[in-house]
N, C-alpha and C positions, 0 to 999 in steps of 0.2 A: 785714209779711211780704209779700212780693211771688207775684204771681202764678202757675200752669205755665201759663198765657197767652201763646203768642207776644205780643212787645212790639206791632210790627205785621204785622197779617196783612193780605193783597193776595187778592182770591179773585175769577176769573174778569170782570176788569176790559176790557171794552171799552169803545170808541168810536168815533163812525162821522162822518165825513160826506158825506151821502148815503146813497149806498151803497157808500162804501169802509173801511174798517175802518184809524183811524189807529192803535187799538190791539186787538189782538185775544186773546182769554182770558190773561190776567196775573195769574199766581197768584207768590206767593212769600211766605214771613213771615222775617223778622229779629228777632232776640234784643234785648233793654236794652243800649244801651252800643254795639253794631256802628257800623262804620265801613261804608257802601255806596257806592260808583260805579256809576252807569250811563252807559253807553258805547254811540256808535250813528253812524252816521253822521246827515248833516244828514236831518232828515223821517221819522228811524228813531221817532218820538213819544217821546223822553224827557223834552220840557220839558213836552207833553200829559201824560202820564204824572206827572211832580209836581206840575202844579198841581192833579194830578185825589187826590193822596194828601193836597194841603194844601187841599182842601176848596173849590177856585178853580173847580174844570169839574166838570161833574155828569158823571158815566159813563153809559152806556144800559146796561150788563149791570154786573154784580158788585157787589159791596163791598168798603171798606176800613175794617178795625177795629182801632182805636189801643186797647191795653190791654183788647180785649174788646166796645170799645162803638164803635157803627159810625160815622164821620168823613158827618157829613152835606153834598150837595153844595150850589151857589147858589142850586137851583130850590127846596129846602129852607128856608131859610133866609133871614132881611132883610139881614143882612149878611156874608157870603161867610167863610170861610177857618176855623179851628178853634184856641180858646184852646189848645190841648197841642199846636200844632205851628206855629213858625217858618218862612215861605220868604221866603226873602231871592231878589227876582228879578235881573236884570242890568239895570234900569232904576233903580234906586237909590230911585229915588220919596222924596225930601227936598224939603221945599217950600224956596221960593226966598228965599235974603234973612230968612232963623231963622237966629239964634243957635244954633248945635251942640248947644247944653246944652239950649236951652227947648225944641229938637224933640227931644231924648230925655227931658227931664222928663215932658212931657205921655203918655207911654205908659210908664214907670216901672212898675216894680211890687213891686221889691226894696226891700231896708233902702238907707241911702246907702254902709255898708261895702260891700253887695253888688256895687249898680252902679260902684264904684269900682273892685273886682276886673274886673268885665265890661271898664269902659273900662281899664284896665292890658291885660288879655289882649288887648283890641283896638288898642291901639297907637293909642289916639284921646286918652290926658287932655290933650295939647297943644294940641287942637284945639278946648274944649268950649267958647273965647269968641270963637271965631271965626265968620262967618255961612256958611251953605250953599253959598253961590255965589261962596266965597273959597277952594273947595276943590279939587285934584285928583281924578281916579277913583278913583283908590284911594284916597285916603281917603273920599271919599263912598261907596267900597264898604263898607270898616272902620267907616263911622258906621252905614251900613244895617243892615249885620250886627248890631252895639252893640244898635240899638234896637228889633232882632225879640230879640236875647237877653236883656234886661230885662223884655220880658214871660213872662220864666221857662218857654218852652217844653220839653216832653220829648222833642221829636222837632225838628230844624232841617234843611230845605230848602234845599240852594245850588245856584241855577240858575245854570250857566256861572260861577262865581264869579272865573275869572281872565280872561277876555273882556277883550280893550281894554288889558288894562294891560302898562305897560312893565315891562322887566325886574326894575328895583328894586323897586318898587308889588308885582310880584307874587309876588317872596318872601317879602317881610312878611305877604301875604296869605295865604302856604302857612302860615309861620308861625304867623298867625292861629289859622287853620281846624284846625291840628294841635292848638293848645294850645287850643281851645275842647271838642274831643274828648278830651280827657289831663284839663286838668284842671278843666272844669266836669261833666267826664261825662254828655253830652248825646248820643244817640242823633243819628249826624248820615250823611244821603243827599244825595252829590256828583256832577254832572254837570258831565262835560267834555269835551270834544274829544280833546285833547292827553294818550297814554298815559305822558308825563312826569308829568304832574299827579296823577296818580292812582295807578300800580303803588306808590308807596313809600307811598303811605296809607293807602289800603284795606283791608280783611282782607276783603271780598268786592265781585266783581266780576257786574253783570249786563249781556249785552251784548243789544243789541235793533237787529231788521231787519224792515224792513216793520211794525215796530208790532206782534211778536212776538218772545217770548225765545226767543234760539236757544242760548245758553248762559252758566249762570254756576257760580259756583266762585270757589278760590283766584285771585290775580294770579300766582304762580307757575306753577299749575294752569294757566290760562287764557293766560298768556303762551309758557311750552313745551310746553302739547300743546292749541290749540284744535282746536275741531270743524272749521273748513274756513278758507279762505284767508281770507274775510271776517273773522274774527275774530280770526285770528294781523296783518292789516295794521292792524287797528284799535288792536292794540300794541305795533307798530315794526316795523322792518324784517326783511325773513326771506327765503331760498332756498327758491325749490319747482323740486324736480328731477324729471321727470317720470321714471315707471319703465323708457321706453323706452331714455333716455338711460343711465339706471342700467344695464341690461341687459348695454348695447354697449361702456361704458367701460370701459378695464382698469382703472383708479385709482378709479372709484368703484365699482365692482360688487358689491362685499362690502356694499356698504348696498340692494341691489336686493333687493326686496319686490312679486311679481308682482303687477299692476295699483296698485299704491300708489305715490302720489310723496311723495318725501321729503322732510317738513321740515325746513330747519335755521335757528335764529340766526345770524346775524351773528357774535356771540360763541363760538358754540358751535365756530368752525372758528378753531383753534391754531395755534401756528407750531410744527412738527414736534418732539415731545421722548420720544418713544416710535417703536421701528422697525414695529409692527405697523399704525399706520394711515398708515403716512407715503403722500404724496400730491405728484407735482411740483404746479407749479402757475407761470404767466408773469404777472407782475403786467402787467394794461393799465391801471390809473390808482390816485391815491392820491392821497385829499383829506384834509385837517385838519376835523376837526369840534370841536375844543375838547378838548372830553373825553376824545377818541380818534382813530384815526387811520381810517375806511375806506376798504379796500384794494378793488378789483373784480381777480378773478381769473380767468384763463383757465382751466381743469384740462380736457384730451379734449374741448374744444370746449364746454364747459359751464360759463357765465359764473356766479360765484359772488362774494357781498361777505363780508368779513370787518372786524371791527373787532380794532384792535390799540393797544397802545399805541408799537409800536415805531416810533421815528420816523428811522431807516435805510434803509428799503422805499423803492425807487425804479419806475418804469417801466420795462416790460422787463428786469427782475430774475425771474429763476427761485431760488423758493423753493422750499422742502419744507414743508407743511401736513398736520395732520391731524384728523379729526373721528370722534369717537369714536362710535360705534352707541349708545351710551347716549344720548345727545344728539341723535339723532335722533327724527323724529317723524313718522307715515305717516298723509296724508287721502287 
């Protein structure tokens, strides 16, 4: 029978050095099973931040309680880090010149069905007779990962886990990391840079500035309607229209909200298919990005990007666009 125990609770966690605060009161608790991202720019402390939940830094203020009982820090303890919780760092830490297999034997702790499941979902049984230093990043990533997840953690730590790697390496790695959350069912907290890596994983998002949460929620939530521009850039591209500009224009005036400027996606601006929000607009450029086409548009003097798939759109082409008020978003 399982606990009403948040799985982990975070309560009033800082950190200082000196006198600067790398993280300042961090509170939040997560259920069994969650999927987390935290997201920040570079020095925002989120790698402080998870070494200090996997029991690596000692905090000066709060605590963090896995299942109720409190994760003790290194000043604690003779040997740093916490049996019920995995961090896999971005330095891989595999010693040199081991057999694949004998540096994940010697920390074992499953049946050999189990760790055989582990190395399948790791996309490692190819590699178990090969030595350390015959390996690529990613797979020294996928080994690191193997051999924090065989000490049977309830909680797993990925610091920047896609860091360095090329493109190939780091699908497998999403991969990975997807199928470690599905189907070992392991409570798993992911840092990363890149709002590619994260929005289609997550089911919650916490973002951090200055070493304080300024907001989390949904990746939906958090993607169209953050609290201020910091947070909508941190995942992806977006229009901020200032409300003067709004004011003055005929074509976008219906979206003017005194003192408020207006957010929009990329995506969120259409290519005209309703008469009620139609909007001219003079294409000034239009790059291929793979996936999509972004357009930069001129509309009343008010430079705006659009993604589209239409691959017609030339420069200097006057189209008709339009963006709907629902899809708007006002900091």
């Amino acid at each position: 029978m399982e606990s009403n125990l948040p799985f982990l609770q975070v309560s009033g966690i800082s950190k200082l050095n000196g006198d600067i605060f790398l993280l300042k009161e961090i509170n939040f608790t997560i259920p069994r099973y969650r999927k987390l991202a935290i997201v920040g720019e570079t020095g925002s402390g989120k790698s402080t931040l998870l070494k200090i939940l996997a029991g690596w830094i000692q905090p000066d203020y709060g605590n963090v309680l896995l299942e109720g009982k409190r994760v003790k820090g290194p000043f604690e303890k003779l040997l740093p880090g916490h049996k019920g919780i995995g961090y896999v760092s971005q330095q891989y830490e595999l010693r040199n010149n081991y057999k694949v297999s004998n540096e994940l034997d010697c920390v074992n702790e499953l049946t050999t069905k189990e760790a055989v499941a582990i190395y399948e979902i790791c996309q490692i049984t190819h590699l178990l007779n090969r030595k350390t230093d015959q390996l690529s990043g990613g797979e020294k990533q996928r080994i690191a990962t193997a051999r924090v997840l065989i000490g049977a953690p309830k909680l797993l730590l990925l610091d920047e886990p896609y860091s360095n790697l090329d493109s190939q390496h780091k699908q497998v790695m999403k991969e990975v990391i997807r199928n470690i959350a599905d189907q070992l069912k392991i409570t798993c907290i992911l840092i990363s840079h890149d709002p590619r890596d994260i929005l289609s994983w997550a089911e919650e998002i916490i973002i951090l500035k200055n070493g304080s949460i300024i907001q989390q929620g949904s990746p939906h939530t958090l993607y169209f309607k953050p609290v201020n521009a910091y947070v909508g850039g941190l995942l992806g591209n977006f229009n901020l229209i200032e409300p003067e500009l709004l004011k003055v224009s005929e074509a976008l005036n219906y979206l003017y909200l005194p003192g408020k400027s207006c957010f929009i996606r990329p995506q969120s601006i259409g290519m005209a298919d309703q008469i009620e929000y139609n909007i001219p607009a003079m294409i000034k450029q239009v790059g291929f990005n793979g996936d999509f086409f972004e357009v930069e548009l001129l509309v009343s003097g008010v430079l705006l990007t659009m993604h589209t798939f239409n691959n017609t759109l030339k420069t200097g082409d006057w189209i008709t666009v339009c963006i709907n008020p629902s899809e708007a978003w006002y900091l």
